[in-house]
C-alpha positions as CSV (number, residue, x, y, z in Angstrom):
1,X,0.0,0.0,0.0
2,X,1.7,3.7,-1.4
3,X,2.5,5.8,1.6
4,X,1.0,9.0,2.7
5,X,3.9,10.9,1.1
6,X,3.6,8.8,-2.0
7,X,0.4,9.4,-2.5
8,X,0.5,13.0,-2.1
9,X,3.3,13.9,-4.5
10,X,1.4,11.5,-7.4
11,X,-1.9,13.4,-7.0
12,X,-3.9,14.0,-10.0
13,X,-2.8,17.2,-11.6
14,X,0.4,17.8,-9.4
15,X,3.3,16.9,-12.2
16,X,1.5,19.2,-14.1
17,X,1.7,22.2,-11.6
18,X,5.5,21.4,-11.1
19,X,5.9,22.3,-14.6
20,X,3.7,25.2,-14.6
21,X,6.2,26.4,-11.8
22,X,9.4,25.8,-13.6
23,X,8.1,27.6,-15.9
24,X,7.5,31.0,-14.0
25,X,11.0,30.0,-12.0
26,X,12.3,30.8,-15.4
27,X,10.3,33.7,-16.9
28,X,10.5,35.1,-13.7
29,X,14.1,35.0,-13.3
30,X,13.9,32.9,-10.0
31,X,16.8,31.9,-8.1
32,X,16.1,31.1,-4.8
33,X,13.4,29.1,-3.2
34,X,12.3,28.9,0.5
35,X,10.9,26.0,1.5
36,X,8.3,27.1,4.8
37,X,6.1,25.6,7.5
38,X,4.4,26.2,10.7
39,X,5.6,25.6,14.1
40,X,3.5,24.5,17.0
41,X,3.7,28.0,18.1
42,X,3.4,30.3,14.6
43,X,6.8,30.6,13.8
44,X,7.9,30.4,10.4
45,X,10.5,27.5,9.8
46,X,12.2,26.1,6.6
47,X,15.0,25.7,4.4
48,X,16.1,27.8,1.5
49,X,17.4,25.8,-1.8
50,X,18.6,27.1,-5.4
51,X,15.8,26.6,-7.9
52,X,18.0,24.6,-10.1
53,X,17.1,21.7,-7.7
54,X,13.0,22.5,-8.0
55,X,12.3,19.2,-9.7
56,X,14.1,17.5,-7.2
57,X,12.9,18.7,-4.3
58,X,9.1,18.7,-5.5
59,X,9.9,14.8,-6.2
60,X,11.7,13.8,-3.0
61,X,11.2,16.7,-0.5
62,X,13.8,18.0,2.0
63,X,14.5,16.3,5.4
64,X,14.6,18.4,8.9
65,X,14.9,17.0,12.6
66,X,11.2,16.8,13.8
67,X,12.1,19.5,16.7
68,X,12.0,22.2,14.0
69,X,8.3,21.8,14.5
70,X,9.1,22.9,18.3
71,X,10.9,25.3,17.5
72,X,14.0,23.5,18.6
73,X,13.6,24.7,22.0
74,X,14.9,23.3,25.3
75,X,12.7,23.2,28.3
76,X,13.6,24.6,31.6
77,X,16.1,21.5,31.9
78,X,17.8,21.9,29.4
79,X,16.1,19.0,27.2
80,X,14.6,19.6,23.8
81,X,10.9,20.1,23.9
82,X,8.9,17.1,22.0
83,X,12.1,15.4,20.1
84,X,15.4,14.6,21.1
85,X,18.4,14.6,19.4
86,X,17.7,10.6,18.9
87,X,14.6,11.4,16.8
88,X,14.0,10.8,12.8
89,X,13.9,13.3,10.1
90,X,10.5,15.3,8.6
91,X,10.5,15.2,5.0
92,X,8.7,18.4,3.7
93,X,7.4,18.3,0.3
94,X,6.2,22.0,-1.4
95,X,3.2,22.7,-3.0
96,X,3.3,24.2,-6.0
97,X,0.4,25.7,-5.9
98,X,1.5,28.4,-3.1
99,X,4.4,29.5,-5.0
100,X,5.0,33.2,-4.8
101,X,7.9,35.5,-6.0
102,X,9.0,37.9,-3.1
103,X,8.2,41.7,-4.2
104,X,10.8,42.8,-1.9
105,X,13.3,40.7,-3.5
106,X,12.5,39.0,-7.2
107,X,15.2,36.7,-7.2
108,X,13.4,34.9,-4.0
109,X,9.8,32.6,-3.9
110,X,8.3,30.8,-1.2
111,X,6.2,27.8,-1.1
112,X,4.4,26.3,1.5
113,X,5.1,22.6,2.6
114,X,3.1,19.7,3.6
115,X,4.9,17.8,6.3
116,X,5.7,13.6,6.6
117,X,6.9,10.8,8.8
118,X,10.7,10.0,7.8
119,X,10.2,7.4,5.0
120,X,12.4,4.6,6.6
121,X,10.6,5.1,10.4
122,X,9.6,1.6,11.6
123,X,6.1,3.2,12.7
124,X,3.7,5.1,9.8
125,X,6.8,5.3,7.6
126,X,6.2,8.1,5.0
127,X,2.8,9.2,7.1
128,X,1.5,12.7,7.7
129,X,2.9,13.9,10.7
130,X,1.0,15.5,13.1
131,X,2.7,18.1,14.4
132,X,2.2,20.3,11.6
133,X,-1.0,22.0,12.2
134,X,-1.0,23.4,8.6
135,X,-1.4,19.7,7.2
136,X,-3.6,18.7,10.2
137,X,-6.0,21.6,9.4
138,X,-6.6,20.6,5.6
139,X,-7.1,17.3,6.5
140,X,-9.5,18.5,9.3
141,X,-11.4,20.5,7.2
142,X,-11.5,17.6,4.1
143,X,-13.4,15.4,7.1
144,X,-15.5,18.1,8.0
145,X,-16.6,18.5,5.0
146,X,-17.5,15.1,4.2
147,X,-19.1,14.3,7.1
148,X,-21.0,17.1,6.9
149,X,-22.3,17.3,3.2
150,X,-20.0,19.3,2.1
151,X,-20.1,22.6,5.0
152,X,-17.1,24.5,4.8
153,X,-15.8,26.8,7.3
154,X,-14.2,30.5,6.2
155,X,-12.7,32.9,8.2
156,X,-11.5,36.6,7.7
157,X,-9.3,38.1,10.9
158,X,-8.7,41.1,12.0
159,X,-4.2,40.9,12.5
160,X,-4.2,43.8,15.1
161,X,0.0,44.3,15.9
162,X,2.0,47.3,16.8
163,X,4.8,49.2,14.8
164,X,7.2,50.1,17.7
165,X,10.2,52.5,17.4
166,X,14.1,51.1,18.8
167,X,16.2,52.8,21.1
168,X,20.1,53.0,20.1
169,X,20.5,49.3,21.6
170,X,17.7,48.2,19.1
171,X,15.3,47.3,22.1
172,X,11.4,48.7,22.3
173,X,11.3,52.7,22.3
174,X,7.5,53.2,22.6
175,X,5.1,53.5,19.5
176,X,5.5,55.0,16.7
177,X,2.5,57.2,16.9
178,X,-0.5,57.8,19.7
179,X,-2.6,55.6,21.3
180,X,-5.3,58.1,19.1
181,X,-8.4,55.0,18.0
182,X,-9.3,56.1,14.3
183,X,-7.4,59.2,14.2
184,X,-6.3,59.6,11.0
185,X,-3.7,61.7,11.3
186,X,-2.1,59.1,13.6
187,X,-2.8,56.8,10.5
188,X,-0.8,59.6,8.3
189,X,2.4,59.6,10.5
190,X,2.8,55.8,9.3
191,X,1.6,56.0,5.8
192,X,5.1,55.0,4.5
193,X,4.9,51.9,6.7
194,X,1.5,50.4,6.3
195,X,1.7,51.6,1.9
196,X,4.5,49.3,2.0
197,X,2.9,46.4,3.8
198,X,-0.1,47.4,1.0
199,X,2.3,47.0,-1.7
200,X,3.5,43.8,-0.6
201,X,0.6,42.1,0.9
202,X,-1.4,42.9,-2.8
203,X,1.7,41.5,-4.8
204,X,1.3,38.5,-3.0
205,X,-2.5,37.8,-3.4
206,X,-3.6,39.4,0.3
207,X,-7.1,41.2,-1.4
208,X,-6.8,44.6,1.1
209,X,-10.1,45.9,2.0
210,X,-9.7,48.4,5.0
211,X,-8.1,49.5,7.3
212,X,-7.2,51.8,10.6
213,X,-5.2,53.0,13.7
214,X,-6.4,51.6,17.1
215,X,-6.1,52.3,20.2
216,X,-3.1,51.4,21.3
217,X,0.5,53.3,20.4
218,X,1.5,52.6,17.0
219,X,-1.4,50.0,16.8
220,X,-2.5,49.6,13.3
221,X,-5.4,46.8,11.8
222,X,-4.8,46.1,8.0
223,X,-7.8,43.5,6.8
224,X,-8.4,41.5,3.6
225,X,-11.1,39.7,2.3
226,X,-12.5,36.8,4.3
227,X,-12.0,33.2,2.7
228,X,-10.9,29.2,3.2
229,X,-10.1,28.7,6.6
230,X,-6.7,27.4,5.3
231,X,-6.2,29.9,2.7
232,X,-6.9,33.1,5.2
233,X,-4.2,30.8,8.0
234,X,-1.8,31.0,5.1
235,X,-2.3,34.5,4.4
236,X,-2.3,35.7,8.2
237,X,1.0,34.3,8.3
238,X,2.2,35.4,5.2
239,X,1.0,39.1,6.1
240,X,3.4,38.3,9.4
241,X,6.3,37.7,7.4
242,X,5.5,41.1,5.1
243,X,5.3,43.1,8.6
244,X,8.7,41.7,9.5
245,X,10.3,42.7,6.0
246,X,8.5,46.2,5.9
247,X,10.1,47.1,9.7
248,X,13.8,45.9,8.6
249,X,13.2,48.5,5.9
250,X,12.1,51.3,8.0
251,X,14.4,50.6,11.1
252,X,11.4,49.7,13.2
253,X,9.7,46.5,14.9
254,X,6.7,45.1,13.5
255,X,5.4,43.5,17.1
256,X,2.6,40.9,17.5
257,X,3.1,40.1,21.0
258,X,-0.1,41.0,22.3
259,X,0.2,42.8,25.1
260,X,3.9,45.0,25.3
261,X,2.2,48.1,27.2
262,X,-0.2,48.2,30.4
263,X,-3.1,50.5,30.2
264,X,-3.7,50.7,26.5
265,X,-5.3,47.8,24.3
266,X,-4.1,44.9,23.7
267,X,-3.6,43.6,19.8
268,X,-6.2,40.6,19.1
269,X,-6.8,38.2,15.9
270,X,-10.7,38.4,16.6
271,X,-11.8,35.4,14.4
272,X,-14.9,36.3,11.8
273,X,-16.2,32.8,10.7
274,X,-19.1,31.3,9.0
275,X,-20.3,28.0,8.0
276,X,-21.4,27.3,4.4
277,X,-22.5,24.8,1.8
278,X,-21.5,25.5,-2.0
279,X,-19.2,28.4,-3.9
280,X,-16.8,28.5,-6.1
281,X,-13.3,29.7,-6.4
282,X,-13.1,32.9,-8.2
283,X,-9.9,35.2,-9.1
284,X,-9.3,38.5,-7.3
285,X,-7.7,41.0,-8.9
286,X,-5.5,42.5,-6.3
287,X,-2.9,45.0,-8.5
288,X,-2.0,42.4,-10.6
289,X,-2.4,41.5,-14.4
290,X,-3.8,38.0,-14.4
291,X,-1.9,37.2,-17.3
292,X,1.6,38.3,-15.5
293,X,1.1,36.9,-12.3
294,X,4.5,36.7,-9.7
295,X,2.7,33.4,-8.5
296,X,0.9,30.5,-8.8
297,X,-3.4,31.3,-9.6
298,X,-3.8,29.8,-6.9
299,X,-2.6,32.9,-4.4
300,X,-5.4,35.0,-5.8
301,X,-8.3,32.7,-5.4
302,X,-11.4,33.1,-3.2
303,X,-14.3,31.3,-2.4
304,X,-17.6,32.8,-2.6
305,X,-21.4,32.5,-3.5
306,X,-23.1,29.4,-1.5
307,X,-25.6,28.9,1.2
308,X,-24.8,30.7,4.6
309,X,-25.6,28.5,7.1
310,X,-25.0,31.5,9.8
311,X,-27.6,33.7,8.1
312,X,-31.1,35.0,10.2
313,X,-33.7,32.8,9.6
314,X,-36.9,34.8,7.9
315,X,-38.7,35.0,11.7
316,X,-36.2,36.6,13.6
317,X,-34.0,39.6,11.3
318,X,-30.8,39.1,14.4
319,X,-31.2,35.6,15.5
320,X,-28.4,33.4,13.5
321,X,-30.4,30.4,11.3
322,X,-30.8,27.2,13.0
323,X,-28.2,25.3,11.5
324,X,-25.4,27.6,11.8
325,X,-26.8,28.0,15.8
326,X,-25.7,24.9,17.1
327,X,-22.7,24.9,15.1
328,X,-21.6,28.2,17.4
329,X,-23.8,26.2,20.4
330,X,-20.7,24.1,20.2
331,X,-17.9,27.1,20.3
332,X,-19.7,28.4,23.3
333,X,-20.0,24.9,25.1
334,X,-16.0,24.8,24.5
335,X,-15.1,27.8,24.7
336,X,-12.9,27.9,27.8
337,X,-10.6,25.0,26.5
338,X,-10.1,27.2,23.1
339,X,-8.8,30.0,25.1
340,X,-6.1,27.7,25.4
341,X,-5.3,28.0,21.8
342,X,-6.6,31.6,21.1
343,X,-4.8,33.2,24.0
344,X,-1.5,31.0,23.7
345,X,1.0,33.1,25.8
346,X,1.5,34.1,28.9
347,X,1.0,37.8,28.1
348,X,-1.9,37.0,26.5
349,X,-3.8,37.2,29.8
350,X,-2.0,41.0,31.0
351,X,-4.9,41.8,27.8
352,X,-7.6,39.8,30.1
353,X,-6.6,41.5,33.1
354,X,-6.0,44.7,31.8
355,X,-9.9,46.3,32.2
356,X,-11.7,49.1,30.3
357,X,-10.0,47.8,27.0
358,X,-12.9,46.0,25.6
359,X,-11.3,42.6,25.9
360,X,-13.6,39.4,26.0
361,X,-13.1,37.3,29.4
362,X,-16.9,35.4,29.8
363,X,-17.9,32.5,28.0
364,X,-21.2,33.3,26.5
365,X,-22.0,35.5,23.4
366,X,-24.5,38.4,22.1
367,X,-25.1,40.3,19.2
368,X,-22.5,43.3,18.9
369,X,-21.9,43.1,22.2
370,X,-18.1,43.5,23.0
371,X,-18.0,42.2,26.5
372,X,-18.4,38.6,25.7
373,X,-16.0,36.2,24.1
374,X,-18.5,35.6,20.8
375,X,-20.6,37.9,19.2
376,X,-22.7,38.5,16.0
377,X,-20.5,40.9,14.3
378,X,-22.8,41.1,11.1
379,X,-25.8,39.4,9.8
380,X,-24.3,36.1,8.9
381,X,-21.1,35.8,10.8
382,X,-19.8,35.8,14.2
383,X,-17.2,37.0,15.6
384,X,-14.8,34.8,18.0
385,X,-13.1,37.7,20.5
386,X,-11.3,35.6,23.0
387,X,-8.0,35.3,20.5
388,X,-5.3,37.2,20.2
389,X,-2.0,38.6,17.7
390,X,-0.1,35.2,19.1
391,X,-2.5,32.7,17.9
392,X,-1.5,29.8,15.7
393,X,-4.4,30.2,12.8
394,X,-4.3,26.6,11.9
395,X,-4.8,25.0,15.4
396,X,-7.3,27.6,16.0
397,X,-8.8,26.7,12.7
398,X,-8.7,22.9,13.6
399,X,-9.9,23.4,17.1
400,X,-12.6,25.6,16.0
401,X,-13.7,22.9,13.6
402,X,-14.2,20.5,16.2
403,X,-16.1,22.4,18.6
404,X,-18.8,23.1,15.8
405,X,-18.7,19.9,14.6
406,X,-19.6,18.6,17.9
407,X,-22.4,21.5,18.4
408,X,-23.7,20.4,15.0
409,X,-23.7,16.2,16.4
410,X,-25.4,17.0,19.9
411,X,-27.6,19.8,18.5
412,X,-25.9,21.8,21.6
413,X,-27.7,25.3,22.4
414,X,-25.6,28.6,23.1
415,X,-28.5,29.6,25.3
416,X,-30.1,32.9,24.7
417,X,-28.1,36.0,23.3
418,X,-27.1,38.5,25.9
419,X,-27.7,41.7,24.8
420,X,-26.8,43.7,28.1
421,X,-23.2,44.7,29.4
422,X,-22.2,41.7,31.1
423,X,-21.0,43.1,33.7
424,X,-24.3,45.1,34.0
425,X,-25.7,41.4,33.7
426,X,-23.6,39.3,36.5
427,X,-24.8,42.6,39.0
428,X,-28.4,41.7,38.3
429,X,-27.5,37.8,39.3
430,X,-26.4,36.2,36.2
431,X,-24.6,33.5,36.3
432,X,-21.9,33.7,33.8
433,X,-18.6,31.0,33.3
434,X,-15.5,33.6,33.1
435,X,-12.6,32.3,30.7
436,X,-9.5,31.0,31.9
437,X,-7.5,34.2,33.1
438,X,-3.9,32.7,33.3
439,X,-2.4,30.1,30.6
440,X,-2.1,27.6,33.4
441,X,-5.9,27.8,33.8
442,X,-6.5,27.6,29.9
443,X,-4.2,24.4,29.6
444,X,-6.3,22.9,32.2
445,X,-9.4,23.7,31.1
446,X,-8.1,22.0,27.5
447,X,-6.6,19.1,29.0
448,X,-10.3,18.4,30.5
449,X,-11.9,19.3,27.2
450,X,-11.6,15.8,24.8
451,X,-13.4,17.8,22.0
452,X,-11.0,20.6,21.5
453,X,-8.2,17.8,21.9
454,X,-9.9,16.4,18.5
455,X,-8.8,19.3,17.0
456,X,-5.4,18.2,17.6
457,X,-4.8,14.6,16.6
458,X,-2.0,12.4,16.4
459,X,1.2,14.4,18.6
460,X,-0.5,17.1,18.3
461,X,-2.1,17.9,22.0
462,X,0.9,16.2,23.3
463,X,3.6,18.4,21.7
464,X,0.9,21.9,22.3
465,X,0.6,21.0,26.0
466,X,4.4,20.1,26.5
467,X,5.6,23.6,25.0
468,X,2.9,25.6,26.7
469,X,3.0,23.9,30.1
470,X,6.9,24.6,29.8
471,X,6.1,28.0,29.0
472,X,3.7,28.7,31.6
473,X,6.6,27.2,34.2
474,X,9.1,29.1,33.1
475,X,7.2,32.6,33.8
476,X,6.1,31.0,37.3
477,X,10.1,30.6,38.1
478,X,11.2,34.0,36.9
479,X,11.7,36.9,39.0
480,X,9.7,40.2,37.7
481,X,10.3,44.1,38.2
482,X,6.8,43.7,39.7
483,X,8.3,41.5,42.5
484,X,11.2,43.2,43.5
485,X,9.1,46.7,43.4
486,X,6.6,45.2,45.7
487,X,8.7,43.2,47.8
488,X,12.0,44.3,48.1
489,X,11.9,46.5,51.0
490,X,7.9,45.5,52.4
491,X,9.8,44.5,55.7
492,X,10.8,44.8,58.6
């Protein structure tokens, strides 16, 4: 019986597309090619080859120890998180399909890579391998789908991050502009920066619709157009890499940890999502000629058209239809243990504590209401709030997928809508769950959850609750200027 990895580089149509890139390798004058995945926490992690050796690679792949999915870090003893030095090889193979030429240097494209078992392991030889949530997310949503006559999930987030200025050591120096929401005169005094992230993230299929300063200093939110669940991961991180480019250019740093200042906002990834049945690809003309594209069709695809299952039913002009209902039934019912994988830091929870910034920290959900962790953002979408600029999009995407798909199996109810302040609403008596307000909380709240655990098969939960529960360890053993200012000299 062929192997997963077999099987995957003789799909239908794939020797075709390997050609097709070739081709553009050449027109394009290509001569570099990096080869990218996803780490368990975000990080973008590869290898770089000259595209003389495209055919080869496509074919055969490129091997890398299985830690590279952790990050290759060491825990707090000094051993490597999830792998050891003793462990096999991934082989990543590229699809062609995401190639794209870098518009900050031509001579560069990236693909993105599906990840596989070592061919010659004794156990699942040549298998998908499970620690690459990009890989586990397709396959997710492929199940989903079937199971499901053919509802798709799609997703359009909202990448708040912060464009910081360095001191003469390179190290933080404050925004770049005001902590001024909407001003646009604070949106001016970065207009070099965020045209050039425009410039790139259109090049490279990112369809730009809006955008605006928050309220936070040098906080700026650039969104596209919603899409595949996998597509919009892939572009989320590929606006990430854009950000990081753009700030080498301008001397600054493009920052996505979410919460670097006390008593401003914090920068979220709120999640829009909505279930549907049907569409079709379609191009998107974002600045490009379609006949001189820098990269694969594929880039510039989205889906649209189709039945949305999150839509009002005819009776009720707010209420969500039925079937989309218990779909977000199951979000709500889950969503303390996906806190663990929407707020994945330890700093993400300075942005729970930090009050009068508008950030989510009760499990239950309204319409526009801004004080719980869901919330009908629009008719026929809701909006998941309880995520931040950290997240991984792909386990998010995964664990998001099982959550539903279990509201949609038990027919769970999200109870009725609240539609008051909630914290209006708990002084009145409601009874109200609170999210996890500390990563150690959210990693137990997902190791009790087996649902959201779905959402991360094989090695998956093991490897996520190994790095995390290191994490969260490592910030209980470490001394803080908080400590010594509070302690240092409280007696005699």
């Amino acid at each position: 019986m062929p192997m997963d990895i077999e099987k995957f580089v003789a799909q239908k149509g794939r020797a075709k597309r390997v050609k097709e890139v070739r081709k553009m390798i050449d027109e394009l004058g290509i001569e570099y090619l990096y080869l990218q995945f996803v780490s368990i926490t975000g990080k973008i992690m590869g290898k770089g080859i000259p595209a003389d050796h495209w055919e080869t690679v496509a074919q055969k792949g490129f091997q890398l120890v299985y830690g590279a999915t952790m990050n290759l870090f060491t825990n707090r003893a000094g051993e490597y998180l999830g792998y050891g030095p003793e462990a096999a090889e991934l082989v990543g193979i590229p699809e062609p399909e995401t190639m794209m030429q870098l518009p900050w240097d031509k001579r560069i494209a990236r693909f993105y890579c599906t990840l596989f078992r070592n061919r010659e392991e004794r156990e699942n030889p040549g298998g998908y391998l499970t620690s690459d949530g990009r890989g586990n997310l397709r396959r997710m949503h492929d199940e989903f789908q079937k199971k499901h006559n053919g509802l798709s999930l799609r997703v359009g987030t909202e990448p708040e991050m912060m464009w910081l200025k360095k001191d003469e050591n390179g190290k933080p120096n404050g925004g770049f502009s005001e902590p001024f929401c909407y001003h646009i005169d604070q949106f001016e005094s970065l207009r070099p920066v965020y045209m050039k992230v425009m410039e790139y993230s259109r090049a490279m299929g990112l369809d730009m619709i809006q955008g605006d300063h928050e309220d936070a200093p040098g906080q700026l939110e650039l969104n596209w157009m919603y899409d595949d669940v996998l597509r919009n991961a892939d572009r989320l991180t590929t606006y990430r890499q854009i950000c990081a480019q753009v700030a080498r250019e301008f001397n600054l740093i493009a920052c996505f940890m979410t919460k670097p200042f006390m008593g401003v906002s914090a920068s979220g990834c709120h999640h829009n999502m909505s279930l549907w049945y049907g569409g079709e690809d379609k191009f998107h003309k974002t600045g490009n000629d379609p006949k001189n594209l820098p990269g694969m069709k594929e880039n510039y695809m989205y889906v649209s058209g189709g039945e949305n299952t999150f839509m009002p039913d005819d009776d009720d002009p707010q209420m969500p239809g039925k079937a989309g209902l218990v779909a977000i039934g199951g979000i709500v019912h889950h969503l303390r243990a996906l806190t663990a994988i929407g707020c994945s830091t330890v700093n993400s929870y300075r942005r729970l504590w930090d009050t009068g910034f508008w950030a989510p920290v009760f499990a239950d959900w309204g319409f526009q209401n801004r004080t719980t962790g869901l919330r009908v953002s629009a008719p026929g979408r809701f909006e998941y709030r309880s995520v931040d600029s950290m997240v991984n999009p792909y386990i998010m995407g995964s664990t998001i997928l099982a959550a539903a798909d279990d509201g949609i199996e038990n027919q769970l109810d999200p109870g009725e809508p609240e539609e008051r302040n909630i914290y209006e609403a708990i002084k009145e008596g409601k009874q109200v769950k609170k999210l996890p307000m500390s990563l150690g909380e959210a990693l137990e709240a997902l190791e009790a959850d087996e649902v959201v655990q779905r959402g991360m098969p094989g090695e998956m939960y093991r490897l996520y609750h190994e790095y995390k529960s290191d994490e969260w360890a490592r910030s209980m053993a470490t001394v803080t200027d908080w400590d010594q200012d509070t302690y240092l000299h409280c007696l005699p």
